[in-house]
Structures are given as structure tokens and as C-alpha cells.
RODO-2510 file (C-alpha; in nm, 4 decimals, decimal comma):
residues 306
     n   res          X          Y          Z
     1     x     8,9809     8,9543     9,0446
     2     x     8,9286     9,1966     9,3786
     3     x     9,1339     9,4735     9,4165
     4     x     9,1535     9,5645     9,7741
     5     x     9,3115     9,9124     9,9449
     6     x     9,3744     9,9347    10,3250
     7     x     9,4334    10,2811    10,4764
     8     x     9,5630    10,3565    10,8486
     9     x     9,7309    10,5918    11,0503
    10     x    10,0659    10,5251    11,2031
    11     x    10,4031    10,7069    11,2425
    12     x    10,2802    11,0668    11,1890
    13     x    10,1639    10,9481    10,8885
    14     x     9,8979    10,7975    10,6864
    15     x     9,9490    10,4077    10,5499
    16     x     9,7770    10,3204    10,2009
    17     x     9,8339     9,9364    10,0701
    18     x     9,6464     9,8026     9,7505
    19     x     9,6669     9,3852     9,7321
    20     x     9,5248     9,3401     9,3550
    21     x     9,4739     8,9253     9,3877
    22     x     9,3186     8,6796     9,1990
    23     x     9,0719     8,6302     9,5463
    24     x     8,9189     8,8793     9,7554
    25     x     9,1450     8,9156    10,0979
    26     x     8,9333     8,8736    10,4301
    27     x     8,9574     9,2481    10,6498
    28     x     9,0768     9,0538    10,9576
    29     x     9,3799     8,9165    10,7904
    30     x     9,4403     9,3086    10,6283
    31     x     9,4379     9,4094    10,9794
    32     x     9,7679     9,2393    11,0646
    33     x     9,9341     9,4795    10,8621
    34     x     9,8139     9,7310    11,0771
    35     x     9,8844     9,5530    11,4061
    36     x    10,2452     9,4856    11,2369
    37     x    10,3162     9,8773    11,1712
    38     x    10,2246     9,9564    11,5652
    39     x    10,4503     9,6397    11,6768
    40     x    10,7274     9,8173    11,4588
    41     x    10,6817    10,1750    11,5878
    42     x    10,6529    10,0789    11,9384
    43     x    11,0214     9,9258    11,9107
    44     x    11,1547    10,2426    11,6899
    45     x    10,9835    10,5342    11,7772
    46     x    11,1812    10,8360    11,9614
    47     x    10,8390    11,0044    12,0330
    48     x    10,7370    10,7310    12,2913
    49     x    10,7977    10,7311    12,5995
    50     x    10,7729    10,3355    12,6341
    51     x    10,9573    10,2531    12,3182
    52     x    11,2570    10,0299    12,3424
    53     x    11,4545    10,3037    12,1357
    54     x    11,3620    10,5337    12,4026
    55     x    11,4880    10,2787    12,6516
    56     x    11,8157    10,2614    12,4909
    57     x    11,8671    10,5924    12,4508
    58     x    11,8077    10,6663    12,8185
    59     x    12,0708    10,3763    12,9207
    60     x    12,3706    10,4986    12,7376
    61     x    12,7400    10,3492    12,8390
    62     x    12,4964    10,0571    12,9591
    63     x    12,4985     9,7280    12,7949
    64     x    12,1138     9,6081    12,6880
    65     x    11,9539     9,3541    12,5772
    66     x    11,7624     9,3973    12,2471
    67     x    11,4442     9,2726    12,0519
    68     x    11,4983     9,0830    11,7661
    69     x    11,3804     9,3838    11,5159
    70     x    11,5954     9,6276    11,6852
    71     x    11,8835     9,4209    11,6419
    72     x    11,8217     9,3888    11,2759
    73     x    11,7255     9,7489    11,2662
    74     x    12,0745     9,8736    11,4419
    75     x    12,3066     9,6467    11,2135
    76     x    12,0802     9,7730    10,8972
    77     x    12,1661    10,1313    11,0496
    78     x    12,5642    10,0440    11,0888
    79     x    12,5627     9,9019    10,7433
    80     x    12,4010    10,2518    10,6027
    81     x    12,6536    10,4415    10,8039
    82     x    12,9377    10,2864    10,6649
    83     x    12,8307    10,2253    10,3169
    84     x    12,7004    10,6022    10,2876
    85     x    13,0590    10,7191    10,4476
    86     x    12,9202    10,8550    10,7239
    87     x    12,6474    11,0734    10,5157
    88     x    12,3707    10,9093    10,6845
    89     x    12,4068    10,9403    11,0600
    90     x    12,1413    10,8647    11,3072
    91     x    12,3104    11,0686    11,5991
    92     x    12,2140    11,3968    11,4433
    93     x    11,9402    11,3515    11,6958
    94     x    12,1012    11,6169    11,9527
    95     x    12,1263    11,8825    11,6509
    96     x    11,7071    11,7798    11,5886
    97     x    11,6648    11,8676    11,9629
    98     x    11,8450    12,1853    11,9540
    99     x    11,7068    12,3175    11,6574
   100     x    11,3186    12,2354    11,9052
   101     x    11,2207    11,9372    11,6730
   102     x    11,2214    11,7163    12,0330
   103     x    11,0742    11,4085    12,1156
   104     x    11,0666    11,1717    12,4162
   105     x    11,3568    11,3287    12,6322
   106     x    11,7111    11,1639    12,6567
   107     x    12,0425    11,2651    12,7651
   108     x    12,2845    11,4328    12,5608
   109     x    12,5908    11,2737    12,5300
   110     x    12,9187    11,3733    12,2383
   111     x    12,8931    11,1605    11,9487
   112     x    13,2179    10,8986    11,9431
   113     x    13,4060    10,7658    11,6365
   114     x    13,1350    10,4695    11,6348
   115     x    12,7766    10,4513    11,6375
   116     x    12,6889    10,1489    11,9640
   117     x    12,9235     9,8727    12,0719
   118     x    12,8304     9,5047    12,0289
   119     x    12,9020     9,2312    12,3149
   120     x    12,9212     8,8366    12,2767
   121     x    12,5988     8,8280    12,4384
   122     x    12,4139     8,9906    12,1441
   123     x    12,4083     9,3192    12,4195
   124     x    12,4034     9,6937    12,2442
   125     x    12,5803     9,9736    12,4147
   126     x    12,5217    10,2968    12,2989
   127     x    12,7251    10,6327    12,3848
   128     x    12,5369    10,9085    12,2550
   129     x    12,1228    10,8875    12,1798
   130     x    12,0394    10,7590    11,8130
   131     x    11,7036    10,8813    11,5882
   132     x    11,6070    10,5766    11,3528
   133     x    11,3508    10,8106    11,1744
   134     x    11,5733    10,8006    10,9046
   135     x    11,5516    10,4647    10,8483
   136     x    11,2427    10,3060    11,0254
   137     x    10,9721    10,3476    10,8519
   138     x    11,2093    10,2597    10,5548
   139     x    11,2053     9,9139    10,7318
   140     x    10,8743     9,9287    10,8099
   141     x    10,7309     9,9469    10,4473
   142     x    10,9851     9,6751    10,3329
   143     x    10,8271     9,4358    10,6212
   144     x    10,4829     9,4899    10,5138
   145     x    10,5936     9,4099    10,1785
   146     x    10,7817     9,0847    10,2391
   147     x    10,4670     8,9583    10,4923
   148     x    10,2157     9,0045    10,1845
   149     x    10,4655     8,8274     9,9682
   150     x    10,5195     8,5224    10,2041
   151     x    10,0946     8,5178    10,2757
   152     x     9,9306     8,5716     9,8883
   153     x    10,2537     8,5335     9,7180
   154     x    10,0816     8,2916     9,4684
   155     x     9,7906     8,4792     9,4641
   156     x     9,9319     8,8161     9,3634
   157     x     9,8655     9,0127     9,0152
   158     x    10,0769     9,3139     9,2160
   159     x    10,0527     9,5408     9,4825
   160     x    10,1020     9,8366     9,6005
   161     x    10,2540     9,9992     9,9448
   162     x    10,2695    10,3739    10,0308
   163     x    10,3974    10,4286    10,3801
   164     x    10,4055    10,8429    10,4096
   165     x    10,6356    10,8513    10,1310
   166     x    10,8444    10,5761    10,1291
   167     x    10,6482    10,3232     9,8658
   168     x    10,6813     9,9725     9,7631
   169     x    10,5182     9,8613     9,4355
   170     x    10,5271     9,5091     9,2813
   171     x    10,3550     9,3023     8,9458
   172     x    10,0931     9,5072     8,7811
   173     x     9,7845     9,6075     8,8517
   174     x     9,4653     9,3391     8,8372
   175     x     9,4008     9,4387     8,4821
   176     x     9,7655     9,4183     8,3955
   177     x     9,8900     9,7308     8,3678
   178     x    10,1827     9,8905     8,5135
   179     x    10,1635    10,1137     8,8791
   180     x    10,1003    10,4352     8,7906
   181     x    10,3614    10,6905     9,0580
   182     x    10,3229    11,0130     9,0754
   183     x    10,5958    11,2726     9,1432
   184     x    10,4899    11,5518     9,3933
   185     x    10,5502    11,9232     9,3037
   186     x    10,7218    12,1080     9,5432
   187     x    10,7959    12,4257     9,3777
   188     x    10,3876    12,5321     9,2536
   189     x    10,1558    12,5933     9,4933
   190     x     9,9216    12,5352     9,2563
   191     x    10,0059    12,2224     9,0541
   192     x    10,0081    11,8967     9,2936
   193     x    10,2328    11,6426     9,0374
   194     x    10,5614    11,7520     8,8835
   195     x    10,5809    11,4330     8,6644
   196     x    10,4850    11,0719     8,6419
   197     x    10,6256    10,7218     8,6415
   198     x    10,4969    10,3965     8,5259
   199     x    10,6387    10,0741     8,6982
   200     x    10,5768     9,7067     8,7081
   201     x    10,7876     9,4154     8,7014
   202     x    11,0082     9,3593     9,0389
   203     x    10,9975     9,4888     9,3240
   204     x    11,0929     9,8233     9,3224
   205     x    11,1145    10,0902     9,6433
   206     x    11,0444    10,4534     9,5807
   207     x    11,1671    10,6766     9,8406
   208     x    11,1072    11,0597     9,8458
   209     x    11,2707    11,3534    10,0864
   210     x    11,2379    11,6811    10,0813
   211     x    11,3013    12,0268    10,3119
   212     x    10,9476    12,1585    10,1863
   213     x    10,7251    11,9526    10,4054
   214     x    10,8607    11,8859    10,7641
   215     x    10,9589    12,2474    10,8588
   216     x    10,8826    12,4191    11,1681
   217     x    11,0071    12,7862    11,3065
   218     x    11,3261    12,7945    11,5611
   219     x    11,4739    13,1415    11,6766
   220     x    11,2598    13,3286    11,3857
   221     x    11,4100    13,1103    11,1043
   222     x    11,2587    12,8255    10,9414
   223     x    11,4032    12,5240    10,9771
   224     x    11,3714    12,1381    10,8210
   225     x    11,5296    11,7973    10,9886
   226     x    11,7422    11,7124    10,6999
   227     x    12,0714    11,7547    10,9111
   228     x    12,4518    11,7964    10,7914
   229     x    12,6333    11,5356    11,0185
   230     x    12,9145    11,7384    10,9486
   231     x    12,7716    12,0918    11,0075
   232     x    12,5539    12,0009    11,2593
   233     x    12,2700    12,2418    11,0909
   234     x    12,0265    12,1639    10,8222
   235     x    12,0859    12,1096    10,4522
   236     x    12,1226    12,5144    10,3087
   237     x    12,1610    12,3977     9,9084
   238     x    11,9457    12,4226     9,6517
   239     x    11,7393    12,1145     9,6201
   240     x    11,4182    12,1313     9,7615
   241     x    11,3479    11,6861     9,7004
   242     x    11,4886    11,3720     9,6004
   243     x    11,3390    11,0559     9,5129
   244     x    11,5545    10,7674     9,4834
   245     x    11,4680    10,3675     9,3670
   246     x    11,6302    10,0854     9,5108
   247     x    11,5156     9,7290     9,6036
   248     x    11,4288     9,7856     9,9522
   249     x    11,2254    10,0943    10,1229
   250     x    11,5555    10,0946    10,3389
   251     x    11,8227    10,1542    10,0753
   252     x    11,5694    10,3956     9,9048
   253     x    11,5237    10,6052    10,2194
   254     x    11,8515    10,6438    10,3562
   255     x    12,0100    10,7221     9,9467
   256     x    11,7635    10,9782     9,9052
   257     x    11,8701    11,1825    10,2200
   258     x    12,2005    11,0964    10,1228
   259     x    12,1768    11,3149     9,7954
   260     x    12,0752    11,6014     9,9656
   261     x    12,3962    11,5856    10,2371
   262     x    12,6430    11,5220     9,9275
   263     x    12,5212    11,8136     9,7654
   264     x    12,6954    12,0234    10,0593
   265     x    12,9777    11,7939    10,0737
   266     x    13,1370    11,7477     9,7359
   267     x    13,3846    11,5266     9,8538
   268     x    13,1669    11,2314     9,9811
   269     x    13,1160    10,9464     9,7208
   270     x    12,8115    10,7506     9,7950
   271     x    12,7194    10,4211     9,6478
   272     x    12,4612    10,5622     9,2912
   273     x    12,0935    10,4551     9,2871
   274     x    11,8444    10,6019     8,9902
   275     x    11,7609    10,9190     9,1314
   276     x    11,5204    11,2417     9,0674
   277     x    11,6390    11,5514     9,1990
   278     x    11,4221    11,8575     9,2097
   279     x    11,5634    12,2345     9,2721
   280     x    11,4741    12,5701     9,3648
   281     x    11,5619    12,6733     9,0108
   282     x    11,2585    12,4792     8,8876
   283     x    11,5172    12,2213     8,7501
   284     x    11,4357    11,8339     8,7273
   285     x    11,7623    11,6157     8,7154
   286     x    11,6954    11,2448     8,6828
   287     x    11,8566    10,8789     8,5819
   288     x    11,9212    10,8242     8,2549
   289     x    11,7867    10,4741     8,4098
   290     x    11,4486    10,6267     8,4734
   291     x    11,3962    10,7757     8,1055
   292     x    11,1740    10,4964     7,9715
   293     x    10,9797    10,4757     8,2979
   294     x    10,8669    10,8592     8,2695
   295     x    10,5268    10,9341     8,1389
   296     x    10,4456    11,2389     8,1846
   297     x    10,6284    11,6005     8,3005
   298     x    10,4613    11,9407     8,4078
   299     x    10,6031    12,1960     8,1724
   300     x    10,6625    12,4348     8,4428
   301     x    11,0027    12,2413     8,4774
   302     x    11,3016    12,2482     8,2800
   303     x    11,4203    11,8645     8,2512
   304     x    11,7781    11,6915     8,2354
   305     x    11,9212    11,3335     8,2701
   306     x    12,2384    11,2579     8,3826
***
């Protein structure tokens, strides 16, 4: 009963995938998975210059043809926008480039009341440049997940996807027993897990954001790319990360930077996922959902459900 793990670099960061099967997996067929994740960031990266996202966003007010995964990718995006009320916004990209977090340079163009146009040729207009960072690699982990499903689905005891931070877990481990997740800590420098979940059963995606990490020094201040769609700056409040569960990497991602905008704006209802919410106070808030999947919390946190 082999239990296999895969590990490659790709999108700034670094992919780890377990396959526990009831047969050992040949290396060339793990592979794919890596030749997948390039496919997918060659379509939706905004740090290459030969991307079709950087394509698009040099063409706006021009109507383009699109790749099948970009298509999918853009109506997943439009879906997010209007389900999360406008919360999650991919045209924050001119506040990333502002604020020097810059990638493969487009135009700048003033955001309109809609995010691309659509024509009856299956053509995407778009009139201001769109970042799908938010929700790519999101995407990414979710097709990695359904492409091991469809090739060892009968197979499978579980398995186990970690994409940078956006995970996908499934089954149980060979032996049985349930994925063990842990929780970073961003508050102690010196502790690395703040507490720990045990999953297994469905699939589950487990999503985590956070202004600790991805920072970087503009004008003397430090700086992080959550962005306030309605402020135009980054997220000032008091949580420092979120990790949200949902049934696809995509849902996960885009909720969990969701939380963080909400906080700010007190008026925006967003659709609820099970949540954990960590704070500057050294304050855990999570799911009441979540309570029987917790194993273990660092006491250097108080703890409350909600």
C-alpha cells in the first residue's frame, strides 16, 4: 500500500501532493501534475510576459479570443465577484502596482461598473487590467485534484494536495487515519503551529491568507497585497490570517480574503463558510463547525467559536 509525495516548484511557490494508493504510482505519470501546474500558470500568470493574461491585459477595449481555461477561469472570477458583492475584485491590480508590488507591465485603465464584456463569439473584452492571483492557483489546486480523481479514483485510500497554501485533502491516509492539518502561527516567532486539525472523509479545500507573509516596503511603510476594493489601500484591521474550508480550492481562496475585506466593511454580507480567524490580540475565532475537527491548540492563544 505505497504512499507516494511529489514536490515542485511553480507559482512563487512550492507544490507538495501525497497519492496514498493501494499500487505504487509510476514517476512519469506524477510528472503530469507538474507539466499541468506550468500549462495553468502560463495561461494565468501576470508575471509573464507571454502569458495569455498578460495578453489580455495589454489589449483592453479589444475583443479576444480565449483558451478554454481562461474562459472557465474569467466566468469562475465573475461568479466570485458577484456572489462576494463585490468584496473580491480582481482589478485591484492598479492599486498592487502603485503600492510597487508590479509584474509584467500593462496599461492602466479606470475600473467600470463591470469586470470584461462577453460577445456571441465566446470573445472577452476587458476595460481595465485584471490580477487572477486571487483566484488561480485556487483553480489550480482544485484541477490537480479532480485529474488524480478521474486517473486512480478507484485506487485511492486518500490524498493529499498543498499548493503554497491553498490545500486539498481527500479519504484517509494509507493506514486509515484521518489528514493531519496544521494551522500556522503568525503571531510567535518562535512557535511554527498555532493549532491542529484532523480531516478525512470528502473532499475538503483548506485555504489560508494572511498580511504576515507577502509584505514588502513602499514609501518607508510596510505594505501587504490584501487590497480594499473600496479603499484602494491594503487591509489596516486587526487580523493578521484566515483560513477558510469549502469544497473547492476556489471558493476556499477567494472566502478567506473575503473575511479580511468585510472586517473593514461592516456592511458587506458575504455568503458564510467554516472559518478560523487569527488576530493581533493573540485571539483565535473559529466555526462552531470546526470544533470536533480541532486537535490540538498552542496555549499562547486565547480561543472562541462563533
Amino acid at each position: 500500500m505505497p504512499s507516494q509525495v511529489f514536490t515542485f516548484r511553480a507559482m512563487n511557490s512550492t507544490f507538495e501532493i501525497r497519492i496514498d494508493s493501494k499500487y505504487e504510482i509510476p514517476y512519469d505519470q506524477l510528472t503530469i501534475l507538474n507539466s499541468e501546474t506550468e500549462r495553468l500558470e502560463q495561461i494565468m500568470s501576470r508575471f509573464r510576459e507571454s502569458s495569455e493574461l498578460t495578453f489580455l491585459n495589454r489589449n483592453i477595449h479589444k475583443w479576444n479570443s480565449v483558451s478554454d481555461v481562461m474562459s472557465h477561469v474569467l466566468n469562475r472570477t465573475e461568479e466570485k465577484w458577484f456572489e462576494m458583492k463585490g468584496t473580491f475584485d480582481p482589478r485591484v491590480l492598479s492599486d498592487l502596482v502603485q503600492l510597487g508590488y508590479a509584474g509584467s507591465k500593462v496599461p492602466q485603465a479606470p475600473s467600470q461598473d463591470y469586470l470584461f464584456e462577453w460577445n456571441n463569439l465566446g470573445q472577452v473584452k476587458f476595460s481595465t487590467p485584471i490580477d487572477l492571483g486571487g483566484i488561480g492557483k485556487g483553480y489550480t489546486a482544485d484541477h490537480l485534484s479532480n485529474l488524480i480523481e478521474r486517473q486512480y479514483k478507484n485506487d485511492l485510500f486518500g490524498y493529499f494536495i498543498n499548493a503554497g497554501g491553498d490545500m486539498v485533502v481527500n479519504g484517509t491516509q494509507e493506514d486509515g487515519s484521518p489528514w493531519n492539518i496544521g494551522v500556522e502561527d503568525p503571531i510567535h516567532s518562535e512557535n511554527d503551529l498555532s493549532m491542529a486539525l484532523r480531516i478525512s472523509g470528502e473532499k475538503t479545500a483548506i485555504c489560508t491568507s494572511s498580511v504576515w507573509k507577502n509584505k514588502w516596503e513602499h514609501n518607508n511603510q510596510s505594505v501587504h497585497h490584501l487590497i480594499n476594493p473600496w479603499s484602494h489601500q491594503p487591509y489596516q484591521g486587526n487580523i493578521v490570517s484566515v483560513i477558510a474550508l469549502g469544497k473547492t480550492c476556489v471558493d476556499a481562496e477567494v472566502y478567506a480574503k473575503c473575511l479580511f475585506i468585510q472586517d473593514e466593511q461592516k456592511n458587506i454580507a458575504i455568503p458564510f463558510l467554516p472559518h478560523i480567524s487569527i488576530n493581533n490580540q493573540k485571539e483565535i475565532q473559529y466555526s462552531t463547525e470546526l470544533t470536533p475537527k480541532i486537535s490540538w491548540f498552542y496555549s499562547g492563544f486565547s480561543f472562541s467559536d462563533r
